[in-house]
C-alpha positions as CSV (number, residue, x, y, z in Angstrom):
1,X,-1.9,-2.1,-9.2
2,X,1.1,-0.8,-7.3
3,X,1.2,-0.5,-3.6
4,X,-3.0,-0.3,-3.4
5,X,-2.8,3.2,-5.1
6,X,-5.7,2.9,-7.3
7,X,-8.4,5.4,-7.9
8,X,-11.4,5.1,-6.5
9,X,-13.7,5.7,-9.4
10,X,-12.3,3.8,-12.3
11,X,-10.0,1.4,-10.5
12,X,-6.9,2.2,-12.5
13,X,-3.4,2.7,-11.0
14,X,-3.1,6.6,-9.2
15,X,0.2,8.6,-8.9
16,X,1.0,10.7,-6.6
17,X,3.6,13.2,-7.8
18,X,4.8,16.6,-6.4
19,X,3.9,19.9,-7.5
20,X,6.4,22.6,-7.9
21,X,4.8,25.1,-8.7
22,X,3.0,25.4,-5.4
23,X,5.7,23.2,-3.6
24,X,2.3,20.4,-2.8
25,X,2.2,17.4,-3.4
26,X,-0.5,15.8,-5.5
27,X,-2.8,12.2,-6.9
28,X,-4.3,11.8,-10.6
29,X,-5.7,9.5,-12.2
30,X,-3.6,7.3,-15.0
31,X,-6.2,6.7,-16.5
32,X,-6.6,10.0,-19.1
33,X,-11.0,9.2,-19.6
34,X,-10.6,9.8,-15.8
35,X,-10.6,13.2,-14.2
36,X,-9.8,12.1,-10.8
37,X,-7.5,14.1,-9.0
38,X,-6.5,15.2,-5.1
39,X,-4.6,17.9,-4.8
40,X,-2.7,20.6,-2.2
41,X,-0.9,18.0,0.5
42,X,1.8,18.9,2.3
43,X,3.6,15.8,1.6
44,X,3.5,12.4,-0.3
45,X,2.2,10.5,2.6
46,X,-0.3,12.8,3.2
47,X,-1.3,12.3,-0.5
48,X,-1.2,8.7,-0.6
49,X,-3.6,8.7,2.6
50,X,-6.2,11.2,1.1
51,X,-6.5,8.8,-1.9
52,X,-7.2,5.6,0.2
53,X,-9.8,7.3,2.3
54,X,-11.3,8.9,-0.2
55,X,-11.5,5.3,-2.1
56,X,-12.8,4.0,1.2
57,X,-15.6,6.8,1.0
58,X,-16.4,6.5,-2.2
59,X,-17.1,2.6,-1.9
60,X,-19.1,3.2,1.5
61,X,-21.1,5.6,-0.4
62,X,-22.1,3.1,-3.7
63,X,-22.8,-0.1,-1.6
């Protein structure tokens, strides 16, 4: 785990990476079996806080 990105459904590491075709920036999944993604933020920040509270969510949602 780096930094505490991790995805919220399988628990593997998550990049967040830019997107220049629509000039966004994006997370995925590492984990290929995994088709978690979040994608469309104006920045990386942005990105990297849509991840955790989606992961946040997600774990609210399952206890």
């Amino acid at each position: 785990m780096r930094w505490g990105w991790t995805c919220p459904r399988c628990e593997t590491d998550a990049s967040v990476s830019s997107d220049p075709a629509s000039e966004t920036f994006r997370w995925e999944c590492d984990d290929h079996s995994c088709e978690a993604v979040g994608f469309g933020f104006t920045s990386r920040r942005r990105a990297r806080l849509a991840l955790r509270e989606y992961r946040e969510r997600y774990q609210n949602v399952y206890r």
